[in-house]
C-alpha positions in Angstrom: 62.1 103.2 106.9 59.4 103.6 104.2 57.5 106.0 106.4 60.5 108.1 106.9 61.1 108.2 103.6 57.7 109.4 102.6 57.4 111.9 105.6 60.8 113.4 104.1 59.4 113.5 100.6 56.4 115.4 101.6 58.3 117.4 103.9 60.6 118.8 100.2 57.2 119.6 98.5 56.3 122.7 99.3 59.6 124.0 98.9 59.4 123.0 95.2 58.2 125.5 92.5 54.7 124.7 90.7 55.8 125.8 87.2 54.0 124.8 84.2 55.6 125.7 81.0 53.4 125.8 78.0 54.0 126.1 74.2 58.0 126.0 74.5 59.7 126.5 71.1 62.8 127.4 69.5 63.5 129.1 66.2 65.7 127.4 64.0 68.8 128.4 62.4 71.1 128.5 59.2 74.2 127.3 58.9 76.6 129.5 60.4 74.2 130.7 62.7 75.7 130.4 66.8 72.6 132.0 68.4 68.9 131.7 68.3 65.8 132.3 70.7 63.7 129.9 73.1 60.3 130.8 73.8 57.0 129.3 76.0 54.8 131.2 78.4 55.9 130.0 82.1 53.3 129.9 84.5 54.1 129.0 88.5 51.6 128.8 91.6 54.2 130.6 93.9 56.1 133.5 93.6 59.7 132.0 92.0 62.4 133.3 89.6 63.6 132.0 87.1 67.5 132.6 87.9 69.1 130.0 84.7 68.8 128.3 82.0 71.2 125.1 80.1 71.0 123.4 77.3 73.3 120.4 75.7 73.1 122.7 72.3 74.4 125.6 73.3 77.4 127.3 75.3 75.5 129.4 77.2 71.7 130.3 77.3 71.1 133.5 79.0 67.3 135.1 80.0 67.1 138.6 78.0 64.3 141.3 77.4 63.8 143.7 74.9 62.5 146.7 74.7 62.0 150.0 73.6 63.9 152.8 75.0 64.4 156.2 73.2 62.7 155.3 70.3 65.0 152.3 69.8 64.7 148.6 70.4 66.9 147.3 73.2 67.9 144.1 74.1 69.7 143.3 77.6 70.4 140.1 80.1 68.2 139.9 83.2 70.0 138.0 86.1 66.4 136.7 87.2 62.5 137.1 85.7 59.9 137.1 88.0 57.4 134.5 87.9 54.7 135.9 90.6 51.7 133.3 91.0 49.0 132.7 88.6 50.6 134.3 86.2 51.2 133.9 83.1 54.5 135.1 82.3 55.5 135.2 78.2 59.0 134.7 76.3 58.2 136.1 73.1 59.8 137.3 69.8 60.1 141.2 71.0 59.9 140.7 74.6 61.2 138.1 77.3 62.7 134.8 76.0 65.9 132.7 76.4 68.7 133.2 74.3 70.9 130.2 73.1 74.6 131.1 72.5 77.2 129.4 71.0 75.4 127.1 69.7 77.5 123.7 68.7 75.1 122.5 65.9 72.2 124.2 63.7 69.0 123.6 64.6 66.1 122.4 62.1 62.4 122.7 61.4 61.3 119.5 63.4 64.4 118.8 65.7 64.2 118.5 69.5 66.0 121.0 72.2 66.5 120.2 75.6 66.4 122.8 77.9 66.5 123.2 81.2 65.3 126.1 83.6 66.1 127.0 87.1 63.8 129.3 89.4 64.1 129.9 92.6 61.6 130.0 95.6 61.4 133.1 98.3 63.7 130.3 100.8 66.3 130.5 98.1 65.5 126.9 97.0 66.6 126.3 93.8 64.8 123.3 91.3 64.9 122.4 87.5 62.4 121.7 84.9 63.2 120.1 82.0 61.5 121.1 78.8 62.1 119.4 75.0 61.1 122.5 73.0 60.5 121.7 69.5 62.5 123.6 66.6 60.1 126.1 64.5 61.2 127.8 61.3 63.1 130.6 61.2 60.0 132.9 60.0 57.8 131.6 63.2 56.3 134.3 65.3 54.4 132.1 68.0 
């Protein structure tokens, strides 16, 4: 049985995504405040997507971009972000990065959010990575 078990463990692993995720944070918030931005530079040794995003804080976190177009900043939802291997791929202030909606609490220099991400694999395999990001103040830039 415990060989079975271990041949069917290393049998799941490669379908599993390699994603590191370094330097996650989240800006914090005032009061009223229901949305804010998550940010870390994702990094994955296969080519994955990252197709979600949850948290416990929020309603809804979505992935977004922005960017210029016609001389004017945009910012729009992307179903999915590529994540090709070896990679480094950046959600920054002005660019990629995760936005939290509704968010049921404000968030403060020094407090915790748990996030989770979902990519998904060129078989269509989906798997989560759980990040605590911690909360930056509102004037953080990186």
């Amino acid at each position: 049985m415990k060989k079975i078990l271990s041949l069917l463990l290393m049998a799941a692993l490669p379908a599993l995504a390699q994603v590191t995720v370094g330097e996650p944070w989240v800006r914090a918030t005032v009061a009223a405040q229901k949305a804010t931005g998550a940010f870390m530079t994702l990094t994955s040794t296969q080519a994955v997507k990252l197709v979600g995003a949850s948290s416990p804080v929020a309603g809804a976190v979505e992935v977004h971009e922005m960017k210029m177009v016609d001389d004017m900043m945009k910012m729009r939802q992307l179903q999915t972000l590529d994540l090709p291997p070896g990679q480094p791929v950046k959600l920054a202030p002005g660019g990629y990065h995760l936005m939290l909606l509704n968010l049921k609490q404000p968030l403060k220099e020094g407090d915790k959010v748990p996030l989770t991400l979902e990519v998904e694999d060129a078989q269509k395999v989906r798997s989560k990575i759980v990040v605590d990001a911690p909360v930056k103040p509102l004037t953080a830039t990186h």
